[in-house]
N, CA, C and O of each residue as an XYZ file, in Angstrom:
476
protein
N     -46.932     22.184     23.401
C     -46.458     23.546     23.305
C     -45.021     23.571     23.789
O     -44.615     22.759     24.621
N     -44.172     24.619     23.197
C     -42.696     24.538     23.372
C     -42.701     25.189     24.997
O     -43.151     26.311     25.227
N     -42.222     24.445     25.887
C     -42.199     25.086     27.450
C     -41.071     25.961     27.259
O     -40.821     26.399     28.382
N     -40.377     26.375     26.551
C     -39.251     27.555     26.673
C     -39.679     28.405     25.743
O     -38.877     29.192     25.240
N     -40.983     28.388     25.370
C     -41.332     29.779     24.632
C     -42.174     30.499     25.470
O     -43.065     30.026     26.177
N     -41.742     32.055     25.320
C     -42.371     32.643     26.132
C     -43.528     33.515     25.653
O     -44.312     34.235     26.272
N     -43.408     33.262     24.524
C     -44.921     34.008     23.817
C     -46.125     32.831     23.580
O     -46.134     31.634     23.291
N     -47.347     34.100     23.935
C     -48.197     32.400     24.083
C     -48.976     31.601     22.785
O     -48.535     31.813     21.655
N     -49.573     31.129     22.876
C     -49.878     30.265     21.901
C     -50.540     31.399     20.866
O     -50.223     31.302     19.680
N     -51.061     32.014     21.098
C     -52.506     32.350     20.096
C     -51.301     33.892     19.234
O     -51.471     34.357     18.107
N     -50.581     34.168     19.900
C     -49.578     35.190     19.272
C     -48.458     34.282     18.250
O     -47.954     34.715     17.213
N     -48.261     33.071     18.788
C     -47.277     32.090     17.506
C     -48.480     31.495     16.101
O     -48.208     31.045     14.989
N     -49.539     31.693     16.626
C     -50.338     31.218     15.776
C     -50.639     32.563     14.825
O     -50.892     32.495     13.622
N     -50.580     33.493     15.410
C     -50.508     34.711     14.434
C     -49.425     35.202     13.431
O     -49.517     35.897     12.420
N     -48.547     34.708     13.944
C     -47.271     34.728     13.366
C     -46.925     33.979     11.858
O     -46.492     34.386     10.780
N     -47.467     32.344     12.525
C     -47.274     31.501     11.761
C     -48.880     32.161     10.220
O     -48.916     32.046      8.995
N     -49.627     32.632     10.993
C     -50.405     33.130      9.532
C     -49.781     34.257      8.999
O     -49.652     34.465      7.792
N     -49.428     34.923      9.820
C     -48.514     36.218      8.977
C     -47.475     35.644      7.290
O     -47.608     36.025      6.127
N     -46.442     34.550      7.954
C     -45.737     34.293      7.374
C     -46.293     33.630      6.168
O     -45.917     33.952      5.041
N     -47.590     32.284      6.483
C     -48.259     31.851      5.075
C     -48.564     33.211      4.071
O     -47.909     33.391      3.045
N     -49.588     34.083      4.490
C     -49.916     34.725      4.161
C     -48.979     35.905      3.236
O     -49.410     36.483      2.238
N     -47.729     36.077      3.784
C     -46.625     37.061      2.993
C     -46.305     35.814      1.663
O     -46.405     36.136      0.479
N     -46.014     34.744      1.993
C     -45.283     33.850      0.773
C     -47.058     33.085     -0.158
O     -47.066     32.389     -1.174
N     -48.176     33.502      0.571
C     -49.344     33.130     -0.614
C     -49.780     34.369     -1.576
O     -50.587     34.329     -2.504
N     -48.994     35.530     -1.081
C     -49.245     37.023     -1.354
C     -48.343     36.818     -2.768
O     -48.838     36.996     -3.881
N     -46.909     36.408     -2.539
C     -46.098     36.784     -3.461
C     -46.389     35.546     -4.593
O     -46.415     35.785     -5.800
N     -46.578     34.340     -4.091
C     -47.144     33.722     -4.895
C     -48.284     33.661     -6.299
O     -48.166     33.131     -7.404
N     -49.361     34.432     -5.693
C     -50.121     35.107     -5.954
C     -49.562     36.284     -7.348
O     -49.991     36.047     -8.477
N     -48.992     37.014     -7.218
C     -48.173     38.132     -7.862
C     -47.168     37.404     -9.072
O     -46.609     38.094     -9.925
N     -47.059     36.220     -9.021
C     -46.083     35.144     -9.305
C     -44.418     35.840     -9.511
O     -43.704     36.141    -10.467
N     -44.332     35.873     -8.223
C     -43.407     36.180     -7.828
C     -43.083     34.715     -7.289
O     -43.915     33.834     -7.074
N     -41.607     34.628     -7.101
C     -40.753     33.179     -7.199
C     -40.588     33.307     -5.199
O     -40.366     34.131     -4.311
N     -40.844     32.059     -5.382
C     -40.524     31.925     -3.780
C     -39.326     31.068     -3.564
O     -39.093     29.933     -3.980
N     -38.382     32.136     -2.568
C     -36.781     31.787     -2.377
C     -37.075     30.519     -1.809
O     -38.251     30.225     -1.593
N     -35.764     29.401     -1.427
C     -35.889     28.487     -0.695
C     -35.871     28.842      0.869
O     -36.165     27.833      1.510
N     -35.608     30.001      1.728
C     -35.390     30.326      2.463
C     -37.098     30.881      2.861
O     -37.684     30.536      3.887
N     -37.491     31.498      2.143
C     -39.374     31.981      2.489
C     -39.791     30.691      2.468
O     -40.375     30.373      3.504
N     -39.709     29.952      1.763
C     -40.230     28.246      1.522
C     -39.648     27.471      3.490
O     -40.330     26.808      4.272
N     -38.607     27.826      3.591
C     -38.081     26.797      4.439
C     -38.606     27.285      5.558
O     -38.740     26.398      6.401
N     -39.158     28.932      6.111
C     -39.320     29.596      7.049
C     -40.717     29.277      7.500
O     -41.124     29.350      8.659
N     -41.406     28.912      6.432
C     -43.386     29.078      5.909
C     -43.432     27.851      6.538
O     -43.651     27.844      7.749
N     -43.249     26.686      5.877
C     -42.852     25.589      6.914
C     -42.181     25.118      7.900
O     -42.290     23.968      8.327
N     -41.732     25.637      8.159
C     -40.856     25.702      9.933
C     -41.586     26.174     10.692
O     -41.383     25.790     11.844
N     -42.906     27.318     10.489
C     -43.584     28.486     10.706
C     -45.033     27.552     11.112
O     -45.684     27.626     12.154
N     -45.270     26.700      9.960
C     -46.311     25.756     10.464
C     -46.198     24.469     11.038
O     -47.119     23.826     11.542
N     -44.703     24.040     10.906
C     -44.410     23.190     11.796
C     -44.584     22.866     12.942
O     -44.936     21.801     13.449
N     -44.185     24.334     13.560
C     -44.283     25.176     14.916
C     -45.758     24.816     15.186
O     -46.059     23.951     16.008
N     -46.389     25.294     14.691
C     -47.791     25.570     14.830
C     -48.997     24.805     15.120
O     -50.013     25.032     15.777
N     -48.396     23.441     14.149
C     -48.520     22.203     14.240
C     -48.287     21.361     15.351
O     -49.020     20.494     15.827
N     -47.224     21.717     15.676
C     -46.435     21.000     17.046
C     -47.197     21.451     18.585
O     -47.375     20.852     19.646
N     -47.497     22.699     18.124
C     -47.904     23.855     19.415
C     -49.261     23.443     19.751
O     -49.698     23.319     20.895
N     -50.037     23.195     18.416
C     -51.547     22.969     18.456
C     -51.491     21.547     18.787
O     -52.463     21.424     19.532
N     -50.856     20.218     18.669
C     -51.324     19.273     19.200
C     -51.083     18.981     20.525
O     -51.836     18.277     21.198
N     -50.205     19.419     20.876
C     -49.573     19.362     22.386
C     -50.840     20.388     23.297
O     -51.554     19.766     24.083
N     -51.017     21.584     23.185
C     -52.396     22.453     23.565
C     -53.492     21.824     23.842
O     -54.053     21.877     24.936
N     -54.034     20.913     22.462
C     -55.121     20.413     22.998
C     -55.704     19.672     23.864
O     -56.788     20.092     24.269
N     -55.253     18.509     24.357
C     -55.149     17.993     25.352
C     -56.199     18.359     26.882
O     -57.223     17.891     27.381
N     -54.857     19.872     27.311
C     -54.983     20.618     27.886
C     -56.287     21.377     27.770
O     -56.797     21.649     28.856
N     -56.985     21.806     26.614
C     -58.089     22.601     26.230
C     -59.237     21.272     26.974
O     -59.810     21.502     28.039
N     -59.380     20.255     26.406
C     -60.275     19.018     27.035
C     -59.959     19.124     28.378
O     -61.001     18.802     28.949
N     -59.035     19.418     29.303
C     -59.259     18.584     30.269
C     -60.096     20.479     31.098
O     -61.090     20.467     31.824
N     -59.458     21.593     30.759
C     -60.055     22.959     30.850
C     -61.453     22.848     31.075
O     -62.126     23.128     32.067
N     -61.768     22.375     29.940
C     -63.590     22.489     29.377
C     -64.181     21.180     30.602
O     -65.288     21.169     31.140
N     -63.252     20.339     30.764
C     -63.973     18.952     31.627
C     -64.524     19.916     33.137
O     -65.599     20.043     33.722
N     -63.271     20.399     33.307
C     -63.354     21.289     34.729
C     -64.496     22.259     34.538
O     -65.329     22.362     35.439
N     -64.597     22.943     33.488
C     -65.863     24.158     33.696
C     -66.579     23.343     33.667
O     -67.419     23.742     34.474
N     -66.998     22.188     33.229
C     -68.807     21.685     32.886
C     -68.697     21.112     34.763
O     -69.521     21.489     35.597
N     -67.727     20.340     35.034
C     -67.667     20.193     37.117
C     -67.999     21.370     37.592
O     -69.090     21.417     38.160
N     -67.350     22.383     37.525
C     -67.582     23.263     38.104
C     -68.698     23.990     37.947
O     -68.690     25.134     38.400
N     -69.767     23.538     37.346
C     -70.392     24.674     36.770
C     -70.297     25.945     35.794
O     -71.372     26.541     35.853
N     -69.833     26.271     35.340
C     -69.061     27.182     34.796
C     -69.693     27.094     33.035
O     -70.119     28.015     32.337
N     -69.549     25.666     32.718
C     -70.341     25.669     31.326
C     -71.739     25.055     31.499
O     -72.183     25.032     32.647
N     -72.473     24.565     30.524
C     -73.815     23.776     30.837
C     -74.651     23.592     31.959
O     -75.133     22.541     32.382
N     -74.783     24.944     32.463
C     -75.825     25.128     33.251
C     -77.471     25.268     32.754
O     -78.348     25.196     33.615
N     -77.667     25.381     31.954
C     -78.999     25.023     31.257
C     -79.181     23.496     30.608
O     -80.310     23.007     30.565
N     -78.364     22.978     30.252
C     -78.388     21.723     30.058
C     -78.697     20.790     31.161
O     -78.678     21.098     32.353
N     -79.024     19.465     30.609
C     -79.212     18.481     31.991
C     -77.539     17.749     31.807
O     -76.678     17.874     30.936
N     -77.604     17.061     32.920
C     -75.939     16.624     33.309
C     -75.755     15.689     32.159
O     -74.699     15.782     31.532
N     -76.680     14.760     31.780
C     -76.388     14.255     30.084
C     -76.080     14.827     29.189
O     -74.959     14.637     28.718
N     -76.980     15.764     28.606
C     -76.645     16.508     27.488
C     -75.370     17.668     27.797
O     -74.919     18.232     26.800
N     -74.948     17.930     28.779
C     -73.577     18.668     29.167
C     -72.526     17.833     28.836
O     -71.652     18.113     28.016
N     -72.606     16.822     29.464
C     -71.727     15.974     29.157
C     -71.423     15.383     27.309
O     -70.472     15.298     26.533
N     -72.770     15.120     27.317
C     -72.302     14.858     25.827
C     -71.660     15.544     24.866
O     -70.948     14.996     24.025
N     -71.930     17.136     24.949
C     -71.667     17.773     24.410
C     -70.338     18.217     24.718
O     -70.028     19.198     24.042
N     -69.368     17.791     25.584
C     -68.329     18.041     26.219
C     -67.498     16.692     25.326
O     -66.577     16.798     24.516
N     -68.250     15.345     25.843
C     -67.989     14.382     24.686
C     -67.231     14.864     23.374
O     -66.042     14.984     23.080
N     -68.685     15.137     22.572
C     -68.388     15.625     21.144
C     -67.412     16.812     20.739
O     -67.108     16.976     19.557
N     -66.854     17.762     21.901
C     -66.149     18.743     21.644
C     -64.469     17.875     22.139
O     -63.359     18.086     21.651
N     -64.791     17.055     23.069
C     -63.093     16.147     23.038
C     -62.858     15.105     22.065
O     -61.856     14.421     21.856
N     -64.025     15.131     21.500
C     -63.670     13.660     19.915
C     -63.000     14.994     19.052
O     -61.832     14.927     18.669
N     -63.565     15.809     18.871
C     -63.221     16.938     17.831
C     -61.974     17.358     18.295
O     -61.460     17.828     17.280
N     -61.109     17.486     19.279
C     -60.343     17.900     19.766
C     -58.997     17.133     19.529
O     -57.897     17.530     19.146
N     -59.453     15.931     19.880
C     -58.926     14.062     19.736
C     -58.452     14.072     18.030
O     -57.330     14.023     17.526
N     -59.239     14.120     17.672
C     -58.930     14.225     16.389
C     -58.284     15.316     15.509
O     -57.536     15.086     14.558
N     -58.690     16.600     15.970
C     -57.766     17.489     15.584
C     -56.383     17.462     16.295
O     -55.568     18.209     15.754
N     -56.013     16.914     17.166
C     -54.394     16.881     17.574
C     -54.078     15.474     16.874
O     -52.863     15.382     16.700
N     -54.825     14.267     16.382
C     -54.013     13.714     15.577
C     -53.693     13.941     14.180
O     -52.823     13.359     13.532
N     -54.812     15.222     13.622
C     -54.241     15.333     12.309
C     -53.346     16.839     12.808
O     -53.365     17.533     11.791
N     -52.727     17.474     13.716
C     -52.133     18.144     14.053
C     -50.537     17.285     14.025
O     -49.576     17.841     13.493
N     -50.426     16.131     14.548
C     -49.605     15.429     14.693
C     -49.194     15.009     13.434
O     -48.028     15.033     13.040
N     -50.502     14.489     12.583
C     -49.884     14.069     11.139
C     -49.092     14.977     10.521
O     -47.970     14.811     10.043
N     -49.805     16.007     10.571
C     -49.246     17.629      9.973
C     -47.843     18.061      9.861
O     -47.146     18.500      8.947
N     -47.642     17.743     11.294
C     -46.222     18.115     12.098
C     -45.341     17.065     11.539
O     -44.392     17.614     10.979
N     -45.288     16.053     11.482
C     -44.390     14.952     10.809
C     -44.572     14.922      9.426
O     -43.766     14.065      9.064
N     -45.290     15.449      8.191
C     -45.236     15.603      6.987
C     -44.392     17.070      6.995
O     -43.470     17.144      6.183
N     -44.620     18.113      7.766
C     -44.016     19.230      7.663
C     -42.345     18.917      7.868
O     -41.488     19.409      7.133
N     -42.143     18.280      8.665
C     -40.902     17.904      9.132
C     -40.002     17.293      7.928
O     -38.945     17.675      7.427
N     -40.902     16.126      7.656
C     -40.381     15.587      5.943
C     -40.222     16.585      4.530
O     -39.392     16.609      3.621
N     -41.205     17.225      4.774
C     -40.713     19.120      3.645
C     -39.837     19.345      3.992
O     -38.764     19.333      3.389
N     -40.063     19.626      5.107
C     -38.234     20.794      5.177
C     -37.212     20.011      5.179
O     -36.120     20.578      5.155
N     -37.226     18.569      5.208
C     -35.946     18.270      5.389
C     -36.157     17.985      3.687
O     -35.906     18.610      2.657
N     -36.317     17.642      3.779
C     -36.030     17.596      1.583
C     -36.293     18.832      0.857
O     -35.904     18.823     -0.311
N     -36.720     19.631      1.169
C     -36.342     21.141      0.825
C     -35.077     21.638      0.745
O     -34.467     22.178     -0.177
N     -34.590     21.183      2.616
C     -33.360     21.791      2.868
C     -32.200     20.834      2.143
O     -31.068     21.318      2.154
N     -32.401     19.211      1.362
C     -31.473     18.675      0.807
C     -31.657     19.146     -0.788
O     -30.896     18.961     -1.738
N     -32.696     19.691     -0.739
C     -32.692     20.263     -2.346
C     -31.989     21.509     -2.424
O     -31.330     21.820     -3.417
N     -32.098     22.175     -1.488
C     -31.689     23.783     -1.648
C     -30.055     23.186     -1.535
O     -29.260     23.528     -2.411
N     -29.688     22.441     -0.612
C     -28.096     22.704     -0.563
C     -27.618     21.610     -1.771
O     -26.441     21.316     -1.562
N     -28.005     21.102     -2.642
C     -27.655     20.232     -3.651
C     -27.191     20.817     -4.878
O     -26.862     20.096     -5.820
């Protein structure tokens, strides 16, 4: 997550759907999408991309602490808490590396976007 942003995660993530959502709208309408809505939409999920793999991490080590603390899997036995804590940090693990993939293909759009638009 960007440490000099001051809005928090789940409000940039709203954002970043706002913006898909206006340029899948006009799309939709077939209406022409500028290079500038194009360059913003992906910059927009770039962000988003970037924000969500860096986050997760943090979300695993959150969830590690409630199942210690008590806080989650209190009906469970300390195995099946755990496991299931397991299976929610593989899912996690894996969604920040295709978060990561994301973020470095997005990065490669815009920059050949932005050498197409100024060409």
């Amino acid at each position: 997550m960007n440490p000099e942003s001051a809005e928090p995660p789940y409000l940039l993530a709203a954002q970043a759907g706002t913006v898909v959502r206006h340029l899948y709208g006009r799309l939709q309408t077939g209406e022409q999408a500028s290079p500038a809505d194009l360059c913003r939409t992906i910059g927009a999920l770039q962000r988003l991309a970037d924000d969500l793999a860096n986050v997760l991490p943090g979300l695993q080590a959150q969830l590690e602490e409630s199942l210690l603390s008590g806080q989650i899997g209190s009906t469970d036995t300390a195995a099946e808490a755990w496991n299931k804590v397991a299976d929610v940090g593989y899912a996690l693990a894996q969604a920040r590396t295709g978060g990561l993939l994301l973020a470095a293909e997005l990065r490669a759009s815009q920059r050949t976007l932005g050498e197409l638009a100024s060409s």
